[in-house]
N, CA, C and O atoms as a GROMACS GRO file, in nm:
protein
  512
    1UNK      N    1   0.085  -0.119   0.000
    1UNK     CA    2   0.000   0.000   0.000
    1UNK      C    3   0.088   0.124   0.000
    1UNK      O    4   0.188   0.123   0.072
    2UNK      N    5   0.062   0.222  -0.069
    2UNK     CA    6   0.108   0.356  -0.071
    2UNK      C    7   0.089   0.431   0.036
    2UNK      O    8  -0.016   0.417   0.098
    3UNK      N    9   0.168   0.507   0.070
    3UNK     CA   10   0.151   0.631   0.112
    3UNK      C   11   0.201   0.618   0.313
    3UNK      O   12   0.208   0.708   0.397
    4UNK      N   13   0.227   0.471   0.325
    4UNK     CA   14   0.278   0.394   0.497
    4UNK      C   15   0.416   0.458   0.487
    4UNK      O   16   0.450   0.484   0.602
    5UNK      N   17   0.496   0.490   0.416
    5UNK     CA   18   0.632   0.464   0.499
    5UNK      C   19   0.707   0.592   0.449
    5UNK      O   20   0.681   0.656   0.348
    6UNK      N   21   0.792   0.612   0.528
    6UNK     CA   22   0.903   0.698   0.541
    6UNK      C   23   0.893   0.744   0.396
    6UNK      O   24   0.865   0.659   0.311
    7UNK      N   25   0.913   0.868   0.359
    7UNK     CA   26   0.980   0.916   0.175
    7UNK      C   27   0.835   0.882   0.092
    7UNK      O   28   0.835   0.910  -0.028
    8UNK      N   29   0.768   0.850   0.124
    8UNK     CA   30   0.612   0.778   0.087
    8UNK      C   31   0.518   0.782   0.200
    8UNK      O   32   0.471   0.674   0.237
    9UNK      N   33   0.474   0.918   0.278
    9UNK     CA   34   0.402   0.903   0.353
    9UNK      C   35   0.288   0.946   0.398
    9UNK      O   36   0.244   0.947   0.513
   10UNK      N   37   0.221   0.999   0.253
   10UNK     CA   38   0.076   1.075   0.269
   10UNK      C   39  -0.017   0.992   0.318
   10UNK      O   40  -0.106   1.028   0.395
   11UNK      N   41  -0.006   0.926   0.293
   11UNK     CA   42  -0.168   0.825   0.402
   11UNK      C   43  -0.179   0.844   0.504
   11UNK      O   44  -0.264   0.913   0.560
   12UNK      N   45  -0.061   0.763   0.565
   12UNK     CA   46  -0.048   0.802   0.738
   12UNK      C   47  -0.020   0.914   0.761
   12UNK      O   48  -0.057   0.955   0.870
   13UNK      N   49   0.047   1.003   0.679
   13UNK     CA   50   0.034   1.171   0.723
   13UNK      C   51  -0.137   1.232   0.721
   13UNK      O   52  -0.199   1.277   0.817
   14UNK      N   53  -0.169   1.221   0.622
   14UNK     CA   54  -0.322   1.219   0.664
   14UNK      C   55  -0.388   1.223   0.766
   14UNK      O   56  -0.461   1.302   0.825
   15UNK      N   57  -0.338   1.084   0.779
   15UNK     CA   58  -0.431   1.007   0.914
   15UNK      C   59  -0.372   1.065   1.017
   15UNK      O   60  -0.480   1.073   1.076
   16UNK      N   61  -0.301   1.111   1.090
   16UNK     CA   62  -0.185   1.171   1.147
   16UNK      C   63  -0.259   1.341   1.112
   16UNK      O   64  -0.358   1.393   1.166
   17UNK      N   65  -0.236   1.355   1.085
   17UNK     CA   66  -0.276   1.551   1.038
   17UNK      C   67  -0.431   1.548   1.128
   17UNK      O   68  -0.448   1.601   1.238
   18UNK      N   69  -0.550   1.457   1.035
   18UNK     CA   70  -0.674   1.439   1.124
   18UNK      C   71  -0.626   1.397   1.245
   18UNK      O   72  -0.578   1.510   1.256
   19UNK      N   73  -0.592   1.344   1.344
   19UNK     CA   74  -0.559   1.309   1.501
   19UNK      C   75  -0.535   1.445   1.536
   19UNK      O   76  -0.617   1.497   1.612
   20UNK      N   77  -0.437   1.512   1.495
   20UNK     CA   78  -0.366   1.636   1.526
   20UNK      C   79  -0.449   1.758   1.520
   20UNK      O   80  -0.434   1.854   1.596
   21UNK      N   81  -0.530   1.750   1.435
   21UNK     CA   82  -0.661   1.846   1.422
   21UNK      C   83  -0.804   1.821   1.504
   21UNK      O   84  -0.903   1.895   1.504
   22UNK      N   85  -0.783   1.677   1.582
   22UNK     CA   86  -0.930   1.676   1.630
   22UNK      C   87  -1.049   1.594   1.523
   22UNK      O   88  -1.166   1.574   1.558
   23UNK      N   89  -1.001   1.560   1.411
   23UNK     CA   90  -1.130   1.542   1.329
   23UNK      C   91  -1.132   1.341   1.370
   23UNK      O   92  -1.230   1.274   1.337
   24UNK      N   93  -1.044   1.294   1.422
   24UNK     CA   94  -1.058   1.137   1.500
   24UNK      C   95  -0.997   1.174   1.572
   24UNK      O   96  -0.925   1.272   1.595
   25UNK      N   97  -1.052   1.016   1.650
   25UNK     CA   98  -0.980   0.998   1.814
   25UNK      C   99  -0.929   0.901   1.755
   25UNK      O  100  -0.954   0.854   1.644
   26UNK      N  101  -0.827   0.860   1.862
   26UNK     CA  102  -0.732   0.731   1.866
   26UNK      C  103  -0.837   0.596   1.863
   26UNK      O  104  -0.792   0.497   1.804
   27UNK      N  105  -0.909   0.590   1.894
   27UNK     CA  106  -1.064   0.476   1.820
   27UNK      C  107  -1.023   0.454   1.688
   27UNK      O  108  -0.978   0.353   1.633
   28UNK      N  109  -1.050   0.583   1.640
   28UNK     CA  110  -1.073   0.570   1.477
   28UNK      C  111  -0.922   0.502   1.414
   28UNK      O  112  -0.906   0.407   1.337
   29UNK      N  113  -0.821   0.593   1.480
   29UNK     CA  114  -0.695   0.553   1.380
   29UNK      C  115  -0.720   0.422   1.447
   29UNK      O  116  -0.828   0.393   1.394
   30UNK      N  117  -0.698   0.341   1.514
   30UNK     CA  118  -0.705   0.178   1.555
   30UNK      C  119  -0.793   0.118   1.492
   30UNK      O  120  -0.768   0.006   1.447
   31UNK      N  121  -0.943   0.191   1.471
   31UNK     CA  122  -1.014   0.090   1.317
   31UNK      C  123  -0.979   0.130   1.203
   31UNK      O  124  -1.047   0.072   1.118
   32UNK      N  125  -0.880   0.227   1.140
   32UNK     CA  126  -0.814   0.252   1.028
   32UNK      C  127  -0.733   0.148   0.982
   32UNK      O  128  -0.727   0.086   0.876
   33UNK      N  129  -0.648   0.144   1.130
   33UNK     CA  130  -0.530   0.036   1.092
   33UNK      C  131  -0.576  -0.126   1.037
   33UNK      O  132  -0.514  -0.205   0.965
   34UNK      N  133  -0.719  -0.139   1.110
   34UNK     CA  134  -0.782  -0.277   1.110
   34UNK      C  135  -0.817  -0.237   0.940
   34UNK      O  136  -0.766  -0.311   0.856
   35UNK      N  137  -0.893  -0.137   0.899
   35UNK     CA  138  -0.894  -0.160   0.764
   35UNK      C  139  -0.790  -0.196   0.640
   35UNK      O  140  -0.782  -0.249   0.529
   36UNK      N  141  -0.741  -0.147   0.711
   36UNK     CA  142  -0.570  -0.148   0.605
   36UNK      C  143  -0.521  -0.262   0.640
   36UNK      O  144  -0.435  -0.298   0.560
   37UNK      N  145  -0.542  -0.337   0.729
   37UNK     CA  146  -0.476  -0.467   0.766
   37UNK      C  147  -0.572  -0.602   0.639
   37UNK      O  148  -0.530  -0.689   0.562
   38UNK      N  149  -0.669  -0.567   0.668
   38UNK     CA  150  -0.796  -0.616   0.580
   38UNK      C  151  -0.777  -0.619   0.414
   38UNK      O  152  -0.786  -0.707   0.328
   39UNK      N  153  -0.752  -0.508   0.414
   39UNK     CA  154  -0.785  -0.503   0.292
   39UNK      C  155  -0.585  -0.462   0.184
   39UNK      O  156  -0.567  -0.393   0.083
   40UNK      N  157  -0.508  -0.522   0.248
   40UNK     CA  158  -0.396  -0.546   0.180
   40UNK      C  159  -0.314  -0.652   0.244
   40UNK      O  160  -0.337  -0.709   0.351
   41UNK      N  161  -0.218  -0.671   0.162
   41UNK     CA  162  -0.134  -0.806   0.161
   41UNK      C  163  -0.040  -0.784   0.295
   41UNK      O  164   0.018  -0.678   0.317
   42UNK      N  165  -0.035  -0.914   0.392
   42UNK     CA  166  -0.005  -0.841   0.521
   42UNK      C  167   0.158  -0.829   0.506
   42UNK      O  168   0.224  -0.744   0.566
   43UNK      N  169   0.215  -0.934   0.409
   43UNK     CA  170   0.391  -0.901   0.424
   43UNK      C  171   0.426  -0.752   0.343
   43UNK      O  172   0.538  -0.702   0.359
   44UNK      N  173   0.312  -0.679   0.246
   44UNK     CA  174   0.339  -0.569   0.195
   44UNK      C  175   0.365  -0.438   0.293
   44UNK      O  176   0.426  -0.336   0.261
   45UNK      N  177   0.285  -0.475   0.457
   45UNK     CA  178   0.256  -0.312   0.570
   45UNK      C  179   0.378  -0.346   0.622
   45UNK      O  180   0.442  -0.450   0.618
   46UNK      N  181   0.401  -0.222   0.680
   46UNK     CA  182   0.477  -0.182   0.775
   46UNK      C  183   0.434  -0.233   0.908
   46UNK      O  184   0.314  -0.239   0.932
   47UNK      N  185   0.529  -0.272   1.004
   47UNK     CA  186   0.469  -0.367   1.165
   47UNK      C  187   0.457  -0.260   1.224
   47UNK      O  188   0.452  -0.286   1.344
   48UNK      N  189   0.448  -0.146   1.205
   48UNK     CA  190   0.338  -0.007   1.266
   48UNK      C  191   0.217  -0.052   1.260
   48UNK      O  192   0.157  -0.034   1.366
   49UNK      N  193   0.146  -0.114   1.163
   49UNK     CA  194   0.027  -0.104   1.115
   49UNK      C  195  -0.034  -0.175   1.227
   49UNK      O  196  -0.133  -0.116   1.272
   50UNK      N  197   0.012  -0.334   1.309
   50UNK     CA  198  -0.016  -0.412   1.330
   50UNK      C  199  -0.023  -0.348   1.493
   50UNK      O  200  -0.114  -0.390   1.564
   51UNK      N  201   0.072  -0.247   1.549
   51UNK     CA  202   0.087  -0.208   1.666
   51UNK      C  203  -0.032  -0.083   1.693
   51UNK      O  204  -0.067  -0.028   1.797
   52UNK      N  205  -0.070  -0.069   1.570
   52UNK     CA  206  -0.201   0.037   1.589
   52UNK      C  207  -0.316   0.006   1.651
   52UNK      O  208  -0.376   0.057   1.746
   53UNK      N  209  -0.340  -0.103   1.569
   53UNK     CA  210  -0.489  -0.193   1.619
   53UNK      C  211  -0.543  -0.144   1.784
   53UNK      O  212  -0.649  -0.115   1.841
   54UNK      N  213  -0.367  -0.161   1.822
   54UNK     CA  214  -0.472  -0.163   1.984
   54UNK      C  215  -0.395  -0.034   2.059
   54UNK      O  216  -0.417  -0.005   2.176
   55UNK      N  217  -0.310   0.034   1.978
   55UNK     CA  218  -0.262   0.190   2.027
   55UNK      C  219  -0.347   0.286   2.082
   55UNK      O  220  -0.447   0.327   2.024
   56UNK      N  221  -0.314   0.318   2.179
   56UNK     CA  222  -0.363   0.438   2.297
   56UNK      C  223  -0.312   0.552   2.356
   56UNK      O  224  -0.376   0.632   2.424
   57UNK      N  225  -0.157   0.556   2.319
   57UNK     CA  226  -0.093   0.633   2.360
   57UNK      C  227  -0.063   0.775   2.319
   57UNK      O  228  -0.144   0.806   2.232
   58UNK      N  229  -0.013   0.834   2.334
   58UNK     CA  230  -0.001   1.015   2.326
   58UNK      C  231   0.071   1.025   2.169
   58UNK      O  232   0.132   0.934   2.112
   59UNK      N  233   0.049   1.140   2.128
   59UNK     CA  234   0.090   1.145   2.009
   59UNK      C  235   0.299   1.148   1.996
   59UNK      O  236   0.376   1.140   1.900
   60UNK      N  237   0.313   1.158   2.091
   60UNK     CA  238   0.510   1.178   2.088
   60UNK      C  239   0.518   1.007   2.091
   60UNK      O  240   0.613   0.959   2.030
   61UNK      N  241   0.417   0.909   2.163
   61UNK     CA  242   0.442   0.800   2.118
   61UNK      C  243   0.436   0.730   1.982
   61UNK      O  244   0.493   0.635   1.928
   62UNK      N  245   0.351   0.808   1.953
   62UNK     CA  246   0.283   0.728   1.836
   62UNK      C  247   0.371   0.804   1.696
   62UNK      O  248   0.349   0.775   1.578
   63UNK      N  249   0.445   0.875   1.730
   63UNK     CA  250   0.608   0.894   1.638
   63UNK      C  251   0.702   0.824   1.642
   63UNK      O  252   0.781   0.803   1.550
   64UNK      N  253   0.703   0.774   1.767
   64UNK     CA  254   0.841   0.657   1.835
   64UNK      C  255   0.748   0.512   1.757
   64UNK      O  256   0.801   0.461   1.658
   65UNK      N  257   0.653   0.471   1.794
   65UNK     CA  258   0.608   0.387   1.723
   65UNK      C  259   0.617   0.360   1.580
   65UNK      O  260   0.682   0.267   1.532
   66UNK      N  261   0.531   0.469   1.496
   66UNK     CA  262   0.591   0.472   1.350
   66UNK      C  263   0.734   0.487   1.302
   66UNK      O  264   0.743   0.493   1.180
   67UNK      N  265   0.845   0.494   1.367
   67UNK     CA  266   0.958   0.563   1.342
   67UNK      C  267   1.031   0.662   1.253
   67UNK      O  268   1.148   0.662   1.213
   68UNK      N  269   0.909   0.767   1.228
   68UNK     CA  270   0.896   0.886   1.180
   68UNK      C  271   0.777   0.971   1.215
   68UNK      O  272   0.675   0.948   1.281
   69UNK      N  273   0.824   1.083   1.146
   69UNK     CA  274   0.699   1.185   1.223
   69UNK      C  275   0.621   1.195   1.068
   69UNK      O  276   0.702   1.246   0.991
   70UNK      N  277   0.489   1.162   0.994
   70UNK     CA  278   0.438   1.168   0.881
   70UNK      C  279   0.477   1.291   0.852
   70UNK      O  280   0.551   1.367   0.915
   71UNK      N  281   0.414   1.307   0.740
   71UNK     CA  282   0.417   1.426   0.686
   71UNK      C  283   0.266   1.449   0.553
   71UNK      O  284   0.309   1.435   0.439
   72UNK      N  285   0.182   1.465   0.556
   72UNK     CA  286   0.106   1.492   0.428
   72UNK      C  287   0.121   1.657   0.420
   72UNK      O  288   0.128   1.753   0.497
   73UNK      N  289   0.120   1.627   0.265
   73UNK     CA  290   0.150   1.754   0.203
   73UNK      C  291   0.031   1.822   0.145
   73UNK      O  292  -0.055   1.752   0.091
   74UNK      N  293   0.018   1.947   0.151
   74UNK     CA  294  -0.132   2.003   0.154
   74UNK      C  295  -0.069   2.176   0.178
   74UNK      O  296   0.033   2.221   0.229
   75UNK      N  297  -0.212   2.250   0.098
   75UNK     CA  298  -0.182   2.381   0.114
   75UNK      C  299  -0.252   2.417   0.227
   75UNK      O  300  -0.321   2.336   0.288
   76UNK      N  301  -0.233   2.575   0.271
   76UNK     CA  302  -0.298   2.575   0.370
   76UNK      C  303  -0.437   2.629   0.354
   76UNK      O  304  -0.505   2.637   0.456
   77UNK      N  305  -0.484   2.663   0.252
   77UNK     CA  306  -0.643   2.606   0.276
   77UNK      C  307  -0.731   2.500   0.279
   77UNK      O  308  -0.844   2.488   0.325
   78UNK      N  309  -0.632   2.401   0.200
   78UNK     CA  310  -0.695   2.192   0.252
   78UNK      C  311  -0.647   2.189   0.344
   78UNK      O  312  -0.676   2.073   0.370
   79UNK      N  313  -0.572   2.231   0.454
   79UNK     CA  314  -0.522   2.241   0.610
   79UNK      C  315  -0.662   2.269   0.651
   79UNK      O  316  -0.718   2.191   0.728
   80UNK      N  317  -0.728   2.385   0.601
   80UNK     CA  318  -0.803   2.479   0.682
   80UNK      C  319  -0.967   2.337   0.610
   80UNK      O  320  -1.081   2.344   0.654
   81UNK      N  321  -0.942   2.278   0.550
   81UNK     CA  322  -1.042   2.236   0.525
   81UNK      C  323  -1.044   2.091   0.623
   81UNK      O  324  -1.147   2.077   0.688
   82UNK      N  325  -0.972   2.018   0.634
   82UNK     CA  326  -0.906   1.983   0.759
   82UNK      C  327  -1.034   1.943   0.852
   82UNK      O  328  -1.090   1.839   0.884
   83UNK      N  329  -1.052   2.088   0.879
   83UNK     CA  330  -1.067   2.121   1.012
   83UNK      C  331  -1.245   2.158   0.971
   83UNK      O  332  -1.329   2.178   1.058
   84UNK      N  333  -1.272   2.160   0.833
   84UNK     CA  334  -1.412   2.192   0.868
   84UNK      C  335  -1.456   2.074   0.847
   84UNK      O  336  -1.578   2.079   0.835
   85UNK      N  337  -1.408   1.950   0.836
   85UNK     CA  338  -1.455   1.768   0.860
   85UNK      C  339  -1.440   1.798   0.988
   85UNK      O  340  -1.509   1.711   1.042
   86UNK      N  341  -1.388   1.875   1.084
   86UNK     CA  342  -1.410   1.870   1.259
   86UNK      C  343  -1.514   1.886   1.241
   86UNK      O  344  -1.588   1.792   1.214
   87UNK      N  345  -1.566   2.041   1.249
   87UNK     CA  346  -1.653   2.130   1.244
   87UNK      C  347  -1.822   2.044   1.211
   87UNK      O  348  -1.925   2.041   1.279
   88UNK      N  349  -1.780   1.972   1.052
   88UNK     CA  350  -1.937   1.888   1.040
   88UNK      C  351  -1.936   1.767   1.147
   88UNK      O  352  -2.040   1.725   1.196
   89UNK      N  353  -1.804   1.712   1.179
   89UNK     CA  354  -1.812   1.623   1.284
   89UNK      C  355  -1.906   1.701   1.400
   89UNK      O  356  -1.926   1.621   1.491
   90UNK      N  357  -1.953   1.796   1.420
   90UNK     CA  358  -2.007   1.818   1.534
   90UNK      C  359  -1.871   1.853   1.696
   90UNK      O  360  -1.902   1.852   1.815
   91UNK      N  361  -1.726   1.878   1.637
   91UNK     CA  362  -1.667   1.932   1.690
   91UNK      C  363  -1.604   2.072   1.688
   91UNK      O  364  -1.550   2.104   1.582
   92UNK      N  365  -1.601   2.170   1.799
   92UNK     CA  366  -1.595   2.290   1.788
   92UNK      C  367  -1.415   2.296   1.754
   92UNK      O  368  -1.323   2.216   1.770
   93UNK      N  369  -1.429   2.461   1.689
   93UNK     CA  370  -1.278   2.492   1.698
   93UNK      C  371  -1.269   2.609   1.809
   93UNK      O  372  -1.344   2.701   1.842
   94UNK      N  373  -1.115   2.554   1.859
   94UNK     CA  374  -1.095   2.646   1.988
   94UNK      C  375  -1.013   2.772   1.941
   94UNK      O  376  -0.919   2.741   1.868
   95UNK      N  377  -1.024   2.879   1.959
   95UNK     CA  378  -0.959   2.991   1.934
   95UNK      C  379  -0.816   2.981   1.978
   95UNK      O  380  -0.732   3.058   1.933
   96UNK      N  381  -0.790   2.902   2.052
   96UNK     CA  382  -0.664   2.887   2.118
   96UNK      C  383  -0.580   2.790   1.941
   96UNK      O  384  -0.485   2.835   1.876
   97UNK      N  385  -0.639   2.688   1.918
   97UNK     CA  386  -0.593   2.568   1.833
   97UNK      C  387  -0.560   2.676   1.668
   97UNK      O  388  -0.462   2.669   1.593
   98UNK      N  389  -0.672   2.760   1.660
   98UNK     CA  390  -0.694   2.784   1.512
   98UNK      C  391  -0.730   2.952   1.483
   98UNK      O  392  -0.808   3.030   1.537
   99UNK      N  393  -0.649   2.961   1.389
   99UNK     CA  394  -0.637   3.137   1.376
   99UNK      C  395  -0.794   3.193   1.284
   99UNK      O  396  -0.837   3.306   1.258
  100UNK      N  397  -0.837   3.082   1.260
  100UNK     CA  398  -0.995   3.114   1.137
  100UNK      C  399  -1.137   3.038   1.244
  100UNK      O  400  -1.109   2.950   1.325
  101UNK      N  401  -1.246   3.074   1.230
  101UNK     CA  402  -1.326   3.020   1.240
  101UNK      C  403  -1.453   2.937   1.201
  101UNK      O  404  -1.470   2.954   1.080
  102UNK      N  405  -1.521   2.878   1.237
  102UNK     CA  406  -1.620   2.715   1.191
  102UNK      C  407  -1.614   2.786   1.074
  102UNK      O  408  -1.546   2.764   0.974
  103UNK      N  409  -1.705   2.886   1.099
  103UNK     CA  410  -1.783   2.900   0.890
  103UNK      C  411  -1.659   2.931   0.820
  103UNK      O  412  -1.695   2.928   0.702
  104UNK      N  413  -1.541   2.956   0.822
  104UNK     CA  414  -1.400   2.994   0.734
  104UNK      C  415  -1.373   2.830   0.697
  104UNK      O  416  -1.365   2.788   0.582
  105UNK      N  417  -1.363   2.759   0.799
  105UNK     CA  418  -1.340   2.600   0.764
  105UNK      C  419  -1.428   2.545   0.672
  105UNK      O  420  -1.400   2.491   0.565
  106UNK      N  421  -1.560   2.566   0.733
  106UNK     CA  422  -1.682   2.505   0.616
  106UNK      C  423  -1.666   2.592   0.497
  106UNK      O  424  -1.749   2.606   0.407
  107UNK      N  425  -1.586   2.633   0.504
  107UNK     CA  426  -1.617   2.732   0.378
  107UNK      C  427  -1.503   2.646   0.235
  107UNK      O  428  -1.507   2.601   0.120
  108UNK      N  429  -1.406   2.675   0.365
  108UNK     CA  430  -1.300   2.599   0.278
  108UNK      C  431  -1.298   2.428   0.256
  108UNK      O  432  -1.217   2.389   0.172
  109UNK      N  433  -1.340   2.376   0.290
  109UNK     CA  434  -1.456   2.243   0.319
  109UNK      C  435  -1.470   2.230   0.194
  109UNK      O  436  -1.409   2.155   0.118
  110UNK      N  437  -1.586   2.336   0.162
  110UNK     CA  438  -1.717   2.337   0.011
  110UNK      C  439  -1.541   2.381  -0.067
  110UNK      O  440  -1.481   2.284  -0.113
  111UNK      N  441  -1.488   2.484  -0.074
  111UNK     CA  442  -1.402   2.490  -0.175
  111UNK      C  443  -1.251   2.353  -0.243
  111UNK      O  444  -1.180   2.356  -0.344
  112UNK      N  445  -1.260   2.272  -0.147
  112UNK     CA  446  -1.171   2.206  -0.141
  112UNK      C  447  -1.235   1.998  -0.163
  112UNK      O  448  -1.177   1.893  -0.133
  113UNK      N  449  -1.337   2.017  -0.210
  113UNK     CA  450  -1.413   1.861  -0.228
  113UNK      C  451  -1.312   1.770  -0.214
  113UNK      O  452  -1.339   1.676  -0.139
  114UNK      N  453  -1.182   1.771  -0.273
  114UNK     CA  454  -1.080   1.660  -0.254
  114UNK      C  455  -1.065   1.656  -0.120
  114UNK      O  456  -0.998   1.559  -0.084
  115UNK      N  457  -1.108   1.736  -0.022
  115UNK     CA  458  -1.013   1.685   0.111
  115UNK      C  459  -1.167   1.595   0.194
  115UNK      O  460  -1.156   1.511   0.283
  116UNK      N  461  -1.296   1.644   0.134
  116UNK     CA  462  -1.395   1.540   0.209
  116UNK      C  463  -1.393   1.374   0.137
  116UNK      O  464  -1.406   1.263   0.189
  117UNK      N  465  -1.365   1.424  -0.035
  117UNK     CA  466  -1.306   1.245  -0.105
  117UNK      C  467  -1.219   1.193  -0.043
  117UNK      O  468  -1.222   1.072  -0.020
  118UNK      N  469  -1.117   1.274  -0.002
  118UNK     CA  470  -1.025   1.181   0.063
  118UNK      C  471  -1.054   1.102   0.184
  118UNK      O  472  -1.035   0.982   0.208
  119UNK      N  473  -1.119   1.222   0.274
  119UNK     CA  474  -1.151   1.170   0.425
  119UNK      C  475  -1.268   1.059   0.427
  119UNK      O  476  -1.269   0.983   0.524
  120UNK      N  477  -1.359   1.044   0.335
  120UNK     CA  478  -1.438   0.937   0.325
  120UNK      C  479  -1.326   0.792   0.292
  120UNK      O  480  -1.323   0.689   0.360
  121UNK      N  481  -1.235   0.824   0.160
  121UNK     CA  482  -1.165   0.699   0.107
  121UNK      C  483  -1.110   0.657   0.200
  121UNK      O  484  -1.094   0.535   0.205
  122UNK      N  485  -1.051   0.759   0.330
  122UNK     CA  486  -0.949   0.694   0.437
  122UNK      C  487  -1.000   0.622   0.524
  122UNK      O  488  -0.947   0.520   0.565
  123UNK      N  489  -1.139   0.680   0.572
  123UNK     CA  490  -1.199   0.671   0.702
  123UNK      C  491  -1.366   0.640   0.684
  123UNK      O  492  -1.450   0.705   0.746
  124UNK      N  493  -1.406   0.515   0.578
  124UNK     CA  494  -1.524   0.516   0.506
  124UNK      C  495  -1.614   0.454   0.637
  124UNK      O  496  -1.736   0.453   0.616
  125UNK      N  497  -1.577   0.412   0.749
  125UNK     CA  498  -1.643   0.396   0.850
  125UNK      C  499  -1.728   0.489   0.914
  125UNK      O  500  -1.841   0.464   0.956
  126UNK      N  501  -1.658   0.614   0.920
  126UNK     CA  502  -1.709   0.724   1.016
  126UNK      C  503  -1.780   0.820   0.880
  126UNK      O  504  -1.730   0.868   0.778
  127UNK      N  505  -1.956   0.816   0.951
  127UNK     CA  506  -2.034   0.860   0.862
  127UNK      C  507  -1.997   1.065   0.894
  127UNK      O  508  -1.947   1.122   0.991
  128UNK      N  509  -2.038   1.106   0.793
  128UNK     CA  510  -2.037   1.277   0.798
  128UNK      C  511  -2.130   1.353   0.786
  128UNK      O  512  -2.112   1.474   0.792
   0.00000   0.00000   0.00000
């Protein structure tokens, strides 16, 4: 699978970016990992994948775990769109976290459709 490992790491940067923004909890990335375990060849993942399933720990762990820090690459208004998959999640943004507010996110949300395609393709469990 694309996008797991080091030099190749938009998936789990993704998935990683949403944690970091609030739009999943550590639930979700642990049934992420179960999907990806599912639905590809298991000698193809990375043994991150397999330590997710039942991961709970703080995000400085869960860098030591992957043995990198992701990275997805994105401008900063699919950043800002990000955050309005919080927002329809029915989670607030804190003025402290984010320099724009809900309707600036939903806004950039509607302008940015690739970042809700994506978040469905990643995370087709969690309805929106």
């Amino acid at each position: 699978m694309l996008g797991l490992v080091k030099g190749n790491d938009q998936t789990i940067g993704f998935v990683v970016c949403c944690l970091l923004c609030g739009v999943i909890n550590m639930d979700e990335v642990n049934r992420w990992a179960e999907k990806v375990i599912g639905e590809n060849e298991v000698s193809d993942l990375p043994d991150y994948i397999f330590d997710l399933i039942d991961f709970n720990g703080t995000i400085t762990e869960l860098d030591r775990l992957l043995g990198f820090f992701p990275y997805w690459r994105r401008t900063k208004a699919q950043g800002r769109a990000v955050y309005g998959i919080r927002v329809r999640r029915g989670r607030k943004l804190r003025k402290d976290d984010v320099s724009f507010n809900e309707e600036q996110a939903l806004e950039a949300l509607k302008k940015h459709p690739e970042i809700e395609k994506l978040f469905r393709e990643t995370f087709p469990f969690i309805d929106l």
